[in-house]
C-alpha positions as CSV (number, residue, x, y, z in Angstrom):
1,X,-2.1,-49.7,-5.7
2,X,-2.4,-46.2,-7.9
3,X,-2.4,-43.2,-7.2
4,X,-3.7,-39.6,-8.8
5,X,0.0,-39.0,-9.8
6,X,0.8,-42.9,-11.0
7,X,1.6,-46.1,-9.5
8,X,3.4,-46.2,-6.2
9,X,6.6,-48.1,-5.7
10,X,6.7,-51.5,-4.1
11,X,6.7,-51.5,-0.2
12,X,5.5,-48.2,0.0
13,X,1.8,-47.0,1.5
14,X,-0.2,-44.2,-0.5
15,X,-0.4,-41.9,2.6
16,X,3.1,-42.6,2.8
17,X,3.6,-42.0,-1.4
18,X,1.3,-38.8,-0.2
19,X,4.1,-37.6,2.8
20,X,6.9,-38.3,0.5
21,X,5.5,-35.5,-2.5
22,X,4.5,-32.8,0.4
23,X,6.9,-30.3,0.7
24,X,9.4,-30.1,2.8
25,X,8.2,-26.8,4.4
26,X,5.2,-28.8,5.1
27,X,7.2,-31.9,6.5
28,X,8.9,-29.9,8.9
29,X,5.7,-27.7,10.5
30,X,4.5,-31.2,11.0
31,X,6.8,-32.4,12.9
32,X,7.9,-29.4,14.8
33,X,3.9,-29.1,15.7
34,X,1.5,-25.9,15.2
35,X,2.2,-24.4,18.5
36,X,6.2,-23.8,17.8
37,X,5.6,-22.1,14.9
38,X,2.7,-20.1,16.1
39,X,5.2,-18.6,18.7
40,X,7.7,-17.9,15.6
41,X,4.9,-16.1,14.1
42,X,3.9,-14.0,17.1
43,X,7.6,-13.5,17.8
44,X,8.2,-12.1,14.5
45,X,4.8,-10.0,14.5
46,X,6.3,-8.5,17.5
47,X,9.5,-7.7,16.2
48,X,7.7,-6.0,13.1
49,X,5.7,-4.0,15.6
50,X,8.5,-2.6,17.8
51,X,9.4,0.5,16.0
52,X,5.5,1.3,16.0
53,X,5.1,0.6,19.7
54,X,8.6,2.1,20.5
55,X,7.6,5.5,18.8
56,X,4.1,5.3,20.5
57,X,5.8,5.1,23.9
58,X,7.9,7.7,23.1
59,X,5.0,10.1,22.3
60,X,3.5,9.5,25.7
61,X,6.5,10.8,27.7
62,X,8.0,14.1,28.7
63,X,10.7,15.7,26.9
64,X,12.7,15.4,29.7
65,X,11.9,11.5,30.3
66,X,12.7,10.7,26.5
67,X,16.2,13.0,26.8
68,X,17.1,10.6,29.9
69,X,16.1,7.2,28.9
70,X,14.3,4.9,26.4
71,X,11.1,4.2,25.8
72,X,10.9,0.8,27.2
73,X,11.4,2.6,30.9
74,X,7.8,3.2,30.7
75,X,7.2,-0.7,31.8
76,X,9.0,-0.3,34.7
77,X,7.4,3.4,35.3
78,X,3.6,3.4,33.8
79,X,3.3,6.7,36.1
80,X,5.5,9.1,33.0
81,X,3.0,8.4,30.8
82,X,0.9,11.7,29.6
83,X,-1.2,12.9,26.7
84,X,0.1,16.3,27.4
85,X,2.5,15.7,23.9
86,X,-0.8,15.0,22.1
87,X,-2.4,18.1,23.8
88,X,0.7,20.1,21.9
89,X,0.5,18.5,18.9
90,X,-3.5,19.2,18.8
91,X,-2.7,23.1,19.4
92,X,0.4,23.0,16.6
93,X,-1.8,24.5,13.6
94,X,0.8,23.7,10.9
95,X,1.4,19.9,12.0
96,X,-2.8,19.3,11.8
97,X,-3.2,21.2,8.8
98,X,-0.1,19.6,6.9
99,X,-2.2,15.8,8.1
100,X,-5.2,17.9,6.3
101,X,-3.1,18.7,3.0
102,X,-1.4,14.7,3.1
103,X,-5.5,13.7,3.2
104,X,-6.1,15.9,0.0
105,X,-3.4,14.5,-1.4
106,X,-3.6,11.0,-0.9
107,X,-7.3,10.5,-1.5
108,X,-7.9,11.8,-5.2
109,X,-4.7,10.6,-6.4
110,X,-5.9,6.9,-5.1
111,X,-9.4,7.3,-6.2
112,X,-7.9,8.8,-9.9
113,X,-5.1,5.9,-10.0
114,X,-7.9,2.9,-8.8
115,X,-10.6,4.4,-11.5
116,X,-8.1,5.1,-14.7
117,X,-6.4,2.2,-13.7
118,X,-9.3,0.0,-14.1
119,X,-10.9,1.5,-17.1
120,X,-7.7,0.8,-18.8
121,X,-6.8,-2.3,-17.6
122,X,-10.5,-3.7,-18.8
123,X,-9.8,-1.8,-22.2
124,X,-6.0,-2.9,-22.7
125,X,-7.6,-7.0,-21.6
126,X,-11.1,-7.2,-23.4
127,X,-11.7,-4.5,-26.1
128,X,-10.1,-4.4,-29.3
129,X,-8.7,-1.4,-30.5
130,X,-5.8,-0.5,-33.2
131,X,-2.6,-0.5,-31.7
132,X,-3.5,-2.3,-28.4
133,X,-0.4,-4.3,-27.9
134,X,1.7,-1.7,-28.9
135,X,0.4,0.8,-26.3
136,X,0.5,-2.0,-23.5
137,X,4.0,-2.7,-24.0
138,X,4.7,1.5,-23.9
139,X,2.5,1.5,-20.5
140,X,4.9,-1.4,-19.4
141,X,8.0,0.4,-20.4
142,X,7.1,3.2,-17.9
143,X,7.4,1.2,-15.3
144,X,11.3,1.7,-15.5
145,X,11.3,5.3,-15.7
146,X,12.5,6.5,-12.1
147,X,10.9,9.2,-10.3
148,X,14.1,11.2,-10.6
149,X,14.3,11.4,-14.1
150,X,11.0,13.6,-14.3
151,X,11.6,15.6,-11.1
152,X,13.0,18.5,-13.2
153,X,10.9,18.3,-16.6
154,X,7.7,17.9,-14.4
155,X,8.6,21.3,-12.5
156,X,9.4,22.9,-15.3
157,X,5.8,22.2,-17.0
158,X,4.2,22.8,-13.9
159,X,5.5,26.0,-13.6
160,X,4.8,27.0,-16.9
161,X,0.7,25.9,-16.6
162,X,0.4,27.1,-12.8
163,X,0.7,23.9,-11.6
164,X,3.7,24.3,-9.4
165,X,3.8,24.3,-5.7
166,X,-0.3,23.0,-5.9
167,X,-2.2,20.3,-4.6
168,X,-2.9,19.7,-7.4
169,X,-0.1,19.3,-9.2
170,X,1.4,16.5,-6.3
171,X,-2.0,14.9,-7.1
172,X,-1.2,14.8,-11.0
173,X,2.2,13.8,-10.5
174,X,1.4,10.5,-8.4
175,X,-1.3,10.1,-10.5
176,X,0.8,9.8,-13.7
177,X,3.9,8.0,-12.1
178,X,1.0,5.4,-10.2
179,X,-0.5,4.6,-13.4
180,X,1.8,2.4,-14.9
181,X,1.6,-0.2,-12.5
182,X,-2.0,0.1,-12.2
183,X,-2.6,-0.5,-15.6
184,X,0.0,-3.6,-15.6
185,X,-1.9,-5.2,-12.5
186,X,-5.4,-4.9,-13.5
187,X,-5.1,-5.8,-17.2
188,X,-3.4,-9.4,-16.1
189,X,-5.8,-9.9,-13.2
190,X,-9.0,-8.6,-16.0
191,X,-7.4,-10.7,-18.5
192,X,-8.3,-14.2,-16.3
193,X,-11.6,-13.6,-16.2
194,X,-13.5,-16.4,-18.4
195,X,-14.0,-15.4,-21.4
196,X,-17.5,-17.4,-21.7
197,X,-18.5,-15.1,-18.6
198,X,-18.4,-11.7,-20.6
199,X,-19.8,-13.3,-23.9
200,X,-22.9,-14.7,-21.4
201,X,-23.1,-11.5,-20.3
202,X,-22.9,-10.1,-23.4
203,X,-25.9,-12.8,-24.7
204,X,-28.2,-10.8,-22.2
205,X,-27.7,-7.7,-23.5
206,X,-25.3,-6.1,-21.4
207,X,-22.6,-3.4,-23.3
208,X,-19.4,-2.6,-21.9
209,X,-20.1,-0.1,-19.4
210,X,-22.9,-2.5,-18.0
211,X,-20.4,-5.2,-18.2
212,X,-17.3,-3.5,-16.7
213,X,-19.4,-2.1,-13.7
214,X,-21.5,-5.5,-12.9
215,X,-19.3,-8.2,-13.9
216,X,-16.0,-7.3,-14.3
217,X,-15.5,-5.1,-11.3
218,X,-16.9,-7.6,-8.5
219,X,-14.4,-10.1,-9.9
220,X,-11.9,-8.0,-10.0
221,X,-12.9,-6.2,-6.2
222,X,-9.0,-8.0,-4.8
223,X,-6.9,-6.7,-7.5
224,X,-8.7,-3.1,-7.2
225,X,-8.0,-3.1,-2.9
226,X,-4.9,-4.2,-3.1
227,X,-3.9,-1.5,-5.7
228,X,-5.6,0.8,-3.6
229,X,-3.5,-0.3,-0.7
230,X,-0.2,0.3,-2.3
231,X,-1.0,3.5,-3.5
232,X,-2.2,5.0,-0.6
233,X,0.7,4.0,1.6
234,X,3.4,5.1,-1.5
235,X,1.3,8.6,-1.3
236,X,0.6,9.5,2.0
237,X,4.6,8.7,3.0
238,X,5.9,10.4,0.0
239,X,8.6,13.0,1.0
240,X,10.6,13.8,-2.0
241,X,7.8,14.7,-4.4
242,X,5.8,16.9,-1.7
243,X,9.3,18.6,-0.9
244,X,9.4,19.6,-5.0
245,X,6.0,20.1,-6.1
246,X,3.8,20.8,-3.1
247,X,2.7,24.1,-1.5
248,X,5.3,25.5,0.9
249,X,3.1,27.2,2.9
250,X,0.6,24.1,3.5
251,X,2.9,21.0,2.8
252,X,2.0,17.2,3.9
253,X,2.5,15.8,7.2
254,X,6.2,14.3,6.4
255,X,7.6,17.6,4.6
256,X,6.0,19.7,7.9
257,X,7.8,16.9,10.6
258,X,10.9,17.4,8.2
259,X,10.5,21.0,8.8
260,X,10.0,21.1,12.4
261,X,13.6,19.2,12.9
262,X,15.3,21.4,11.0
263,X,13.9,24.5,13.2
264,X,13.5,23.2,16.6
265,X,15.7,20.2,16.7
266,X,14.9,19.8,20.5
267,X,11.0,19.7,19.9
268,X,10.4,16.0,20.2
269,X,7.6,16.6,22.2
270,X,5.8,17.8,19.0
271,X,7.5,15.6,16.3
272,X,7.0,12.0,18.7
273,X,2.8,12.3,18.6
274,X,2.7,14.2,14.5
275,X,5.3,11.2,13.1
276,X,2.8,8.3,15.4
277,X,-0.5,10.0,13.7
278,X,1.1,9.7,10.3
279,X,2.1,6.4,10.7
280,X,-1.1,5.3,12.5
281,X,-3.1,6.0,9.3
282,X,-1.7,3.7,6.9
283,X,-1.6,1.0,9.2
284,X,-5.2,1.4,9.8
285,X,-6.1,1.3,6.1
286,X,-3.6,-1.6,5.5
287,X,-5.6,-3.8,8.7
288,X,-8.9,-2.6,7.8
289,X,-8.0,-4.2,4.1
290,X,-6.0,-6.8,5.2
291,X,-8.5,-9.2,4.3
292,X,-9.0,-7.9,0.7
293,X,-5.1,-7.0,-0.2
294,X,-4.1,-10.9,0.8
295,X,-7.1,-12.3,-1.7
296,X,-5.8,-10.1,-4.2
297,X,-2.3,-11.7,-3.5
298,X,-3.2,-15.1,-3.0
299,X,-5.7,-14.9,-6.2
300,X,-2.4,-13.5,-8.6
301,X,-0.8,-16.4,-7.5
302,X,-3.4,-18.6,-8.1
303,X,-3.6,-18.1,-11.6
């Protein structure tokens, strides 16, 4: 008897030539059943979660109930819990503004990473131009350069143009330093793409803008989330660059919660409800794209 993979040895079944290739990850969720490693899951989902569900406890208690005990008392006491912190944090101008300034932030520099990103991934994969693998492999070599290293050149320039202590400049700045792997990302997933696809395309008339925005771009719709993903959450919980670059007066949500430990150390009735809301927000984007970031994965692994 034969099998896909070759002839199977004497005394020996193909289901059970079939049981003896499967992994042994696979061997073992078979015999330890679905339902045992469903509760693993769930038991580590949980775990993952506590910190979130700890910290949005502790911004439905009193000052005084989170100075006595943990958050976890609130099971045994459901009668502490108050949106009077929330209340607080809702009347705290420079906490809501600095979620305002994170918004500005973190929006154009995701939309400017996604679009240059792509444009230039589709160039570097499908277009010929003098030089291409040359600049590539430069594009790739930035992908070492730390943060740090620029801090201090960056400022300097920014200074010199205006640019300092701006919106815009923080927008620039994660702009530039999110580039790199953007362009990485999206030129290997681009560069999959059949080739006889684009030249059908191309058959029918279609140039390159007609055939980056219809065929390329719906192919390429996982990649482009998942980048997406990643640099919104590496934006919006940036700390050191908004300390540098951004606006003192208005700075994001994490430099304004830095700031109000730092002045009223005691004031955890403000800083429990303003460090929930900015941690609420990128778990909402990452759930709401879930869906899209895991095709992405699954698709670069694929290939």
């Amino acid at each position: 008897m034969t099998t896909v993979e070759g002839v199977v040895p004497a005394g020996r079944s193909g289901a059970g030539a079939v049981r003896a290739r499967r992994p042994l990850a696979a061997r073992l969720v078979a015999r330890t059943g679905g339902g045992a490693v469903r509760v693993f899951l769930v038991l580590v989902a949980l775990f993952w979660l506590m910190p979130s569900v700890g910290l949005l406890l502790s911004s439905l208690r009193g000052p005084r109930r989170i100075a006595e005990s943990g958050w976890w008392q609130v099971f045994s006491e459901p009668a502490q819990i108050t949106w009077d912190n929330y209340g607080r944090l809702l009347s705290n101008e420079k906490v809501m503004g600095s979620l305002l300034t994170t918004a500005a932030i973190t929006v154009p520099a995701t939309v400017l990473v996604v679009v240059i990103g792509s444009l230039a991934g589709y160039a570097f994969a499908w277009m010929d131009f003098p030089g291409r693998d040359g600049w590539f492999l430069a594009v790739v070599g930035l992908l070492v350069v730390p943060v740090q290293v620029a801090l201090i050149p960056v400022a300097k320039l920014f200074g010199a143009v205006g640019l300092f202590e701006t919106t815009a400049g923080v927008v620039l700045f994660h702009t530039a330093f999110g580039l790199p792997f953007a362009v990485f990302l999206l030129r290997n997933f681009f560069a999959e793409i059949p080739r006889e696809l684009l030249e059908a395309a191309r058959l029918d008339g279609a140039g390159e803008l007609r055939l980056f925005t219809r065929v390329v771009l719906p192919l390429g719709g996982p990649a482009i989330a998942s980048l997406a993903i990643f640099q919104f959450l590496w934006v919006w919980n940036d700390m050191l660059i908004a300390l540098i670059f951004a606006d003192s007066g208005h700075p994001p949500v994490t430099v304004a919660l830095q700031q109000e430990v730092r002045q009223f150390g005691n004031n955890i009735d403000v800083l429990a409800p303003g460090a929930f809301l900015s941690m609420v927000v990128p778990l909402i984007v990452f759930f709401a794209f879930q869906r899209q970031f895991v095709s992405g994965v699954m698709a670069g692994a694929v290939k």
